[in-house]
DRENBA-416496 format. One record per atom (N, C-alpha, C, CB): chain; x negated, y negated, z negated; residue in three letters; residue number from 1. Coordinates in steps of 0.02 Angstrom, whole numbers. Glycine has a CB too. Example, Ala and Ser with C-alpha at 12.3 -4.5 7.8 and 13.67 -1.06 7.14 Angstrom:
<'A'; <-660; 284; -390>; 'Ala'; 1> <'A'; <-615; 225; -390>; 'Ala'; 1> <'A'; <-660; 165; -390>; 'Ala'; 1> <'A'; <-565; 224; -452>; 'Ala'; 1> <'A'; <-642; 112; -354>; 'Ser'; 2> <'A'; <-684; 53; -357>; 'Ser'; 2> <'A'; <-645; -2; -394>; 'Ser'; 2> <'A'; <-704; 30; -286>; 'Ser'; 2> 
END
This chain:
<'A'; <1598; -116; 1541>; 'Unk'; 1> <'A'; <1583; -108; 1611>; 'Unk'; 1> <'A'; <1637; -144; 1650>; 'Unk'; 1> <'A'; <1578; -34; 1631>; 'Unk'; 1> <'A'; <1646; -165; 1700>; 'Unk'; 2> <'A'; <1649; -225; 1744>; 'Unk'; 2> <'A'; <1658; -210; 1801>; 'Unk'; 2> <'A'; <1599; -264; 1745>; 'Unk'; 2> <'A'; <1723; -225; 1858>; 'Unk'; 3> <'A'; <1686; -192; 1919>; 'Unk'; 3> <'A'; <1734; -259; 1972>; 'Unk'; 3> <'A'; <1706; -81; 1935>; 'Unk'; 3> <'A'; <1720; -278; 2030>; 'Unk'; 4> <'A'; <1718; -347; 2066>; 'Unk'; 4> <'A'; <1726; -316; 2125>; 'Unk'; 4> <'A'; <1654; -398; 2060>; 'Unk'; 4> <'A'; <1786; -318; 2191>; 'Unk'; 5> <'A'; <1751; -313; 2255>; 'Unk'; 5> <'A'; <1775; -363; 2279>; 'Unk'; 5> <'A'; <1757; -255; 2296>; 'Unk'; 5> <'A'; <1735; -363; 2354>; 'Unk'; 6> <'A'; <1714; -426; 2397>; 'Unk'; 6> <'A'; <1688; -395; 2466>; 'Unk'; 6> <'A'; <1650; -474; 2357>; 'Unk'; 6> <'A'; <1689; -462; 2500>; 'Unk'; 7> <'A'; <1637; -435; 2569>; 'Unk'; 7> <'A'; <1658; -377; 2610>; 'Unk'; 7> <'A'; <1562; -410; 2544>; 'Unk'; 7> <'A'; <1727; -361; 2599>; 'Unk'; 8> <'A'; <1772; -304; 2651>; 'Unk'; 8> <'A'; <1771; -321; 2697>; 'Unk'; 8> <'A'; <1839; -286; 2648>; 'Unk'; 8> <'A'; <1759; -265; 2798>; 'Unk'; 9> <'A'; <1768; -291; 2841>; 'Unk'; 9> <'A'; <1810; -238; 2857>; 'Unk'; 9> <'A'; <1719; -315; 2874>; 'Unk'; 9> <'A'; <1801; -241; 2910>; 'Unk'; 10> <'A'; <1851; -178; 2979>; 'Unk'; 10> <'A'; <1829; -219; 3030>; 'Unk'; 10> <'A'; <1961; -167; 2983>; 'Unk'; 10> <'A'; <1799; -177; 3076>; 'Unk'; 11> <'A'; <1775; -197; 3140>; 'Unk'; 11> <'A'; <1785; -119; 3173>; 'Unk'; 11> <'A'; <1691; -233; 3140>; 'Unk'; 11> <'A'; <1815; -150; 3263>; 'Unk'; 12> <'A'; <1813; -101; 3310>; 'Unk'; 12> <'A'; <1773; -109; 3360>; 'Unk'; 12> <'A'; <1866; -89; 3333>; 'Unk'; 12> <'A'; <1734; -31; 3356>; 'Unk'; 13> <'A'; <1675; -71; 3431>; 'Unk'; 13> <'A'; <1703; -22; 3471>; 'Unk'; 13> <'A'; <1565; -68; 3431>; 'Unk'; 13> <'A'; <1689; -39; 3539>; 'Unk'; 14> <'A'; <1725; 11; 3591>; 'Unk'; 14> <'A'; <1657; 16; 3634>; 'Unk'; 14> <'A'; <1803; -21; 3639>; 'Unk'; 14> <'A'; <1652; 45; 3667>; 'Unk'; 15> <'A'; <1597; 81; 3708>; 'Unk'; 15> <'A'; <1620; 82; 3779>; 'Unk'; 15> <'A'; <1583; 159; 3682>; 'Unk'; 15> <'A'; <1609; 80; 3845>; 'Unk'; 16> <'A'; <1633; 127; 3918>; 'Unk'; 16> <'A'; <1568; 122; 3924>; 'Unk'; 16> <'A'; <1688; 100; 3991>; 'Unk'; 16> <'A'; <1573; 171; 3963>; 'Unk'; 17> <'A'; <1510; 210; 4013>; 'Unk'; 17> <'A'; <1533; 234; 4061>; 'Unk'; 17> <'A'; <1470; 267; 3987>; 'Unk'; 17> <'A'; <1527; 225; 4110>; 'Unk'; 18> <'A'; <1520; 257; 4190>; 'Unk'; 18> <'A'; <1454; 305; 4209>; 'Unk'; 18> <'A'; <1516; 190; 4246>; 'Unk'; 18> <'A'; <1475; 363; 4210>; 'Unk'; 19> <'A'; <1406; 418; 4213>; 'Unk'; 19> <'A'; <1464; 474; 4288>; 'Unk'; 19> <'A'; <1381; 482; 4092>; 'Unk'; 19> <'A'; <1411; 475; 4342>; 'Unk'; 20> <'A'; <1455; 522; 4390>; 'Unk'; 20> <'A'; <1530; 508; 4422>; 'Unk'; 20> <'A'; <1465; 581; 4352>; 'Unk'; 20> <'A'; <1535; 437; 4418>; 'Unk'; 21> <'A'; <1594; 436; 4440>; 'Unk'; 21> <'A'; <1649; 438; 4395>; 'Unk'; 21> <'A'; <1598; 479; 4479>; 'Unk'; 21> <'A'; <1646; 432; 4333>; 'Unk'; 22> <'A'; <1691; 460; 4282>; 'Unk'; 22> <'A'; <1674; 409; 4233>; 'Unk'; 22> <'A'; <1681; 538; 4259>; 'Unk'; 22> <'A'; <1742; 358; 4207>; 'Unk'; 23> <'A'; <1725; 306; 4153>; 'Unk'; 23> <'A'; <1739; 338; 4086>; 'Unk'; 23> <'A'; <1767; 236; 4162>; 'Unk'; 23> <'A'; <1710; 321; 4051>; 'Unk'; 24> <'A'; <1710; 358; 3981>; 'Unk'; 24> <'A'; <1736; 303; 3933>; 'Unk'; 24> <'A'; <1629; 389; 3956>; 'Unk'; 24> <'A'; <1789; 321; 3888>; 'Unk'; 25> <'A'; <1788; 240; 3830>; 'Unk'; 25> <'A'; <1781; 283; 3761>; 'Unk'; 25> <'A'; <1884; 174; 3827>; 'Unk'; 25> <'A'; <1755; 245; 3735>; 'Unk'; 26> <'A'; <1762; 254; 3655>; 'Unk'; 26> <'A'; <1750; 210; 3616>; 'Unk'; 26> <'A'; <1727; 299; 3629>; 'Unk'; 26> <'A'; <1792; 221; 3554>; 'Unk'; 27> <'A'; <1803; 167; 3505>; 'Unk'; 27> <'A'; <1809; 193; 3422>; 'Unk'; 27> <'A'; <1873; 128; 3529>; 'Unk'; 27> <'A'; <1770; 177; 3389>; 'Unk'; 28> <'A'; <1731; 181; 3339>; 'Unk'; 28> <'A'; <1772; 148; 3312>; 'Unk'; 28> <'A'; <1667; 165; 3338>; 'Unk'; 28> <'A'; <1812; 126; 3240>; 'Unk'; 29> <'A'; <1825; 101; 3181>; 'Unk'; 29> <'A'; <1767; 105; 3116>; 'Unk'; 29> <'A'; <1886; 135; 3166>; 'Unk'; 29> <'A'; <1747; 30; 3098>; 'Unk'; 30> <'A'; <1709; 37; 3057>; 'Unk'; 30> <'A'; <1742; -2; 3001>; 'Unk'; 30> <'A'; <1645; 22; 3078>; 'Unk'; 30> <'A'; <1726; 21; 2934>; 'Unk'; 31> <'A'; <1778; 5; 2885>; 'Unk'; 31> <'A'; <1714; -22; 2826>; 'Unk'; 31> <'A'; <1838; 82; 2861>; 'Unk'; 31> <'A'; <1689; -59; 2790>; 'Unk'; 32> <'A'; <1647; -92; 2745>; 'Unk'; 32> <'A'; <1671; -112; 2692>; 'Unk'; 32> <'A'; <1620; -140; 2767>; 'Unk'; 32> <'A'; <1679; -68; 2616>; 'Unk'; 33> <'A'; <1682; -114; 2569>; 'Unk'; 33> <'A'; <1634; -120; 2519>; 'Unk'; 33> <'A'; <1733; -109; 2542>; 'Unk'; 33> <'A'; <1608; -159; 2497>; 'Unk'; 34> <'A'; <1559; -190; 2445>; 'Unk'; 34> <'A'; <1611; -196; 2384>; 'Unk'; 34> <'A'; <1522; -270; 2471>; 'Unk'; 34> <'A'; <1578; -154; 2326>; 'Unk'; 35> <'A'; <1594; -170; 2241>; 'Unk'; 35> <'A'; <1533; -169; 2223>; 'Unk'; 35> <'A'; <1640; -116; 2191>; 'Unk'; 35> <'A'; <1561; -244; 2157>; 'Unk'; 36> <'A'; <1484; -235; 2102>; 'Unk'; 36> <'A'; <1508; -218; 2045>; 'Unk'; 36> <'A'; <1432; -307; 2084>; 'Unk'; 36> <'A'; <1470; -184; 1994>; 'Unk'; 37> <'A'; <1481; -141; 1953>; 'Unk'; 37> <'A'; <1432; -175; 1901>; 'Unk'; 37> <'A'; <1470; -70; 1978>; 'Unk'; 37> <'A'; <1467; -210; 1840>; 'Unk'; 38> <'A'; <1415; -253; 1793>; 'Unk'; 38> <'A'; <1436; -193; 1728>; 'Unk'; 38> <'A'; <1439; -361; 1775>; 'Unk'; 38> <'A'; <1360; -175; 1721>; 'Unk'; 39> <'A'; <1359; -134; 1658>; 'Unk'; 39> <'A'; <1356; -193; 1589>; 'Unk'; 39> <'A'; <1284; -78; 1661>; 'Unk'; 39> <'A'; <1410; -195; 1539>; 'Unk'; 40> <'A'; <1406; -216; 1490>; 'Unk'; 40> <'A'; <1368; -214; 1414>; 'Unk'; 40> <'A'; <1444; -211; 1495>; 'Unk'; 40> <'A'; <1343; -158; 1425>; 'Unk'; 41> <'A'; <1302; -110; 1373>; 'Unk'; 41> <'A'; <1220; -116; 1408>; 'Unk'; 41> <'A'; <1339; -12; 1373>; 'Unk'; 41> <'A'; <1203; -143; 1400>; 'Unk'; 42> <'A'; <1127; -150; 1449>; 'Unk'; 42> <'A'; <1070; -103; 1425>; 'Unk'; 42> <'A'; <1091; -233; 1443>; 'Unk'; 42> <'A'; <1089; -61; 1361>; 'Unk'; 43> <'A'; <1032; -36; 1313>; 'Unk'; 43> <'A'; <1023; 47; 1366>; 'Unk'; 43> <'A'; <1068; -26; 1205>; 'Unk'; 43> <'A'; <1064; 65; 1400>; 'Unk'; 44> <'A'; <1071; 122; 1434>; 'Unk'; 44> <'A'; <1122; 99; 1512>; 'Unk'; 44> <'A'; <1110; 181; 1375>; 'Unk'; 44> <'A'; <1080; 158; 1562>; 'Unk'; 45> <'A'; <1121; 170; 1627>; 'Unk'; 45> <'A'; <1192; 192; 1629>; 'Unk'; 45> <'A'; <1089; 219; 1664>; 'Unk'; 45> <'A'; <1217; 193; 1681>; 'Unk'; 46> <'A'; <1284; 213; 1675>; 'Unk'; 46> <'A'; <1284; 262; 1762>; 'Unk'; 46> <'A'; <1345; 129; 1663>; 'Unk'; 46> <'A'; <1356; 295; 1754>; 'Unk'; 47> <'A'; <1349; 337; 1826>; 'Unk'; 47> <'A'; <1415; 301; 1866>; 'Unk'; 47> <'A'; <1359; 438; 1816>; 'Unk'; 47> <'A'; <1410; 309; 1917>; 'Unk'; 48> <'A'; <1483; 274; 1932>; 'Unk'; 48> <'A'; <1512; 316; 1994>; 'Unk'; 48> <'A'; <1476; 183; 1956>; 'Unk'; 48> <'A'; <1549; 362; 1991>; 'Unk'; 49> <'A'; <1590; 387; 2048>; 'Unk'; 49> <'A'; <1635; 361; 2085>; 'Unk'; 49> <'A'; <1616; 427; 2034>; 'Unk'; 49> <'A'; <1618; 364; 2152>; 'Unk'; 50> <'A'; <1645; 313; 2203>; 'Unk'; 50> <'A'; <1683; 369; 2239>; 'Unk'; 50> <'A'; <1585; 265; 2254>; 'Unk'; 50> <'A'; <1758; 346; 2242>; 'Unk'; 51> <'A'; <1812; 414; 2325>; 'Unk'; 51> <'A'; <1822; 357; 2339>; 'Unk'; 51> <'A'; <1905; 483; 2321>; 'Unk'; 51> <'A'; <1820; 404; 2401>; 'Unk'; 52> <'A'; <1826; 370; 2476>; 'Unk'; 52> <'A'; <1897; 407; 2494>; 'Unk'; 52> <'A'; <1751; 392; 2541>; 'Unk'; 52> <'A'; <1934; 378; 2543>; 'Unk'; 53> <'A'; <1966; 445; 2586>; 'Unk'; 53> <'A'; <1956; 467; 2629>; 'Unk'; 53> <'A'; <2012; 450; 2602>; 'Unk'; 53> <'A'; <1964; 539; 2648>; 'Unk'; 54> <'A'; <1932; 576; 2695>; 'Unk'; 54> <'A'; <1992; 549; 2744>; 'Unk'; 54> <'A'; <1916; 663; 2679>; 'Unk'; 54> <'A'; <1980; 545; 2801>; 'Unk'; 55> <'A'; <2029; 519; 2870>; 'Unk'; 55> <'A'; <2011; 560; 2927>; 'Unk'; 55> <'A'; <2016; 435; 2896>; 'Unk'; 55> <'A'; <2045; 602; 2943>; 'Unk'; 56> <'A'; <2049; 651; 2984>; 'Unk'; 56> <'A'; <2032; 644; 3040>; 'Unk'; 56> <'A'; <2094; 672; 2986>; 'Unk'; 56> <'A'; <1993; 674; 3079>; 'Unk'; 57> <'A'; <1968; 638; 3146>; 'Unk'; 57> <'A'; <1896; 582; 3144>; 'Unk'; 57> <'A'; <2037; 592; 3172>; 'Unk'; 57> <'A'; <1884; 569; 3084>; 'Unk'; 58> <'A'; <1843; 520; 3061>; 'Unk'; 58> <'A'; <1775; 562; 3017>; 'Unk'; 58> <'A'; <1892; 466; 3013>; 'Unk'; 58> <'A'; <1717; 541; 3053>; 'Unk'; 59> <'A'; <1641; 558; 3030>; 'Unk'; 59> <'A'; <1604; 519; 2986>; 'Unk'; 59> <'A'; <1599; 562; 3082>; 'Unk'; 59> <'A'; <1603; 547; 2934>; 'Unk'; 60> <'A'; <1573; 522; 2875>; 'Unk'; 60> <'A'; <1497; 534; 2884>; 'Unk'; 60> <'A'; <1603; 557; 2809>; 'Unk'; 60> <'A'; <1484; 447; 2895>; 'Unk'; 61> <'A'; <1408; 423; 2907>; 'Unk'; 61> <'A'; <1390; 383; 2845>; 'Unk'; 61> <'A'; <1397; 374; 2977>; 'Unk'; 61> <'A'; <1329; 419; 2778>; 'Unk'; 62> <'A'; <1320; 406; 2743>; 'Unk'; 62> <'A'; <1239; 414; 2728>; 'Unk'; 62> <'A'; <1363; 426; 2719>; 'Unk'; 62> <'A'; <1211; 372; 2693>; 'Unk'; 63> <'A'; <1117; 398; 2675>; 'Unk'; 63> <'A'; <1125; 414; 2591>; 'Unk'; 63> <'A'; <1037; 311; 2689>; 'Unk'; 63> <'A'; <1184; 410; 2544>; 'Unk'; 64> <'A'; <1199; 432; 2493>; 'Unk'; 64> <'A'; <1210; 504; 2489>; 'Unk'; 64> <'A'; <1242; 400; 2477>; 'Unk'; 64> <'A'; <1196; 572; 2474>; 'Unk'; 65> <'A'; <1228; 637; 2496>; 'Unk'; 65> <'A'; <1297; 624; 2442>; 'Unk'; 65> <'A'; <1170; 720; 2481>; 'Unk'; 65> <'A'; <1318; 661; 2451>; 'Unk'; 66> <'A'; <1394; 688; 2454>; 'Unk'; 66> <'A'; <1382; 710; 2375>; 'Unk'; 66> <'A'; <1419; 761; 2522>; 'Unk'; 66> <'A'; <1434; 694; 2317>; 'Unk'; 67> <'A'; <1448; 737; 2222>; 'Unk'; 67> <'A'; <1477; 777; 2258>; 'Unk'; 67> <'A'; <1503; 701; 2141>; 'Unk'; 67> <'A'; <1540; 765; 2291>; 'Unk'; 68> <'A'; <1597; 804; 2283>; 'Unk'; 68> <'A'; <1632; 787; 2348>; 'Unk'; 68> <'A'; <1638; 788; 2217>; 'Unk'; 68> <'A'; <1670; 842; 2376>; 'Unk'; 69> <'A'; <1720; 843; 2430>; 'Unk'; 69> <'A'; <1793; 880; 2435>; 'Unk'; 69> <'A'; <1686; 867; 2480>; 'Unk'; 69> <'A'; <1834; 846; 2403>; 'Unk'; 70> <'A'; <1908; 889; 2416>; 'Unk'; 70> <'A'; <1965; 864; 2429>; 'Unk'; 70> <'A'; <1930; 924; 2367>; 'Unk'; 70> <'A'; <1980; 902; 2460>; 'Unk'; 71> <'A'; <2057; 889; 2499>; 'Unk'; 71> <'A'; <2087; 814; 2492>; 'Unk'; 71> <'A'; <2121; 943; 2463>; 'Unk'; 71> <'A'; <2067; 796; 2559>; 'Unk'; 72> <'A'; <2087; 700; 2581>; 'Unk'; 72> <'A'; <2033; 660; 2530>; 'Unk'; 72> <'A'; <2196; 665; 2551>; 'Unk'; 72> <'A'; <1979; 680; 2494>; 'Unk'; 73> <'A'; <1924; 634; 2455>; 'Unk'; 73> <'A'; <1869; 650; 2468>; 'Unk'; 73> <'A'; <1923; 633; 2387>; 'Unk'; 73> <'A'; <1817; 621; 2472>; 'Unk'; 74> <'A'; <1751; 603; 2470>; 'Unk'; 74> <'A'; <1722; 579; 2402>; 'Unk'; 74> <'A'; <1743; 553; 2518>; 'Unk'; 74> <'A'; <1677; 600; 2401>; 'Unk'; 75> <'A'; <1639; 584; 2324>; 'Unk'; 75> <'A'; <1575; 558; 2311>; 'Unk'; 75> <'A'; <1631; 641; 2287>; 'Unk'; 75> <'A'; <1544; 522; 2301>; 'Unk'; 76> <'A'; <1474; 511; 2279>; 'Unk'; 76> <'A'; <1489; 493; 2211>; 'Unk'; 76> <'A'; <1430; 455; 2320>; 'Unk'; 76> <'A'; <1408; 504; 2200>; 'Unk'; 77> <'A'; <1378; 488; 2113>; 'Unk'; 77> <'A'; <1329; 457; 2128>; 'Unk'; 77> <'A'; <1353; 550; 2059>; 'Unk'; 77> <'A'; <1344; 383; 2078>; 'Unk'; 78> <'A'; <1288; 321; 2108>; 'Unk'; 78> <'A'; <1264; 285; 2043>; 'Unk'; 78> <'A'; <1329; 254; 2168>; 'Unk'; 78> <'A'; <1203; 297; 2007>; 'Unk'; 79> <'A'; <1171; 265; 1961>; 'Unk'; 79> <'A'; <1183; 196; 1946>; 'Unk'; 79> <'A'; <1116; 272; 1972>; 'Unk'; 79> <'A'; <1213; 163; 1909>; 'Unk'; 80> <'A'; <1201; 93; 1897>; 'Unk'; 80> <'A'; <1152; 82; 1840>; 'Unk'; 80> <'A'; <1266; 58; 1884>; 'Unk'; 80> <'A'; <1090; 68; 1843>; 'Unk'; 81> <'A'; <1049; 37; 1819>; 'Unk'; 81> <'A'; <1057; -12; 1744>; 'Unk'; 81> <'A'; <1036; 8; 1872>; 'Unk'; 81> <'A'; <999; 7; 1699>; 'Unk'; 82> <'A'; <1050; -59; 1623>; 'Unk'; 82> <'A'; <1011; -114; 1643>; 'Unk'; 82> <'A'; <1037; -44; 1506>; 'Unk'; 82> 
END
């Protein structure tokens, strides 16, 4: 098994809004990394657990649900395919 990353960003988007007289700002950090994961054994799947770090103040926006969650980590369990 094999594993490659690439294609990392970090982008900040910021937001204002003016609602009532009152300017509002906000600013979002978005963080992107892409790994590929080459299974060497092709006769069978493999599982691959991915941590993240948990960053305090920061909302974990995901369409993967959640293996595991503890103290400063994030967890998924993600099928790689043979």
């Amino acid at each position: 098994m094999g594993c490659t990353t690439g294609d990392n960003r970090r982008e900040r988007i910021e937001q204002i809004t003016i609602r009532d007289g009152v300017v509002l700002k906000r600013t979002f950090n978005q963080i992107t990394d892409r790994v590929a994961v080459t299974n060497n054994d092709e006769s069978r799947g493999r599982v691959v657990i991915v941590e993240i770090p948990a960053i305090e103040g920061w909302e974990l926006e995901s369409s993967t649900p959640l293996y595991e969650s503890a103290p400063g980590v994030h967890r998924f369990e993600v099928e790689a395919g043979p």
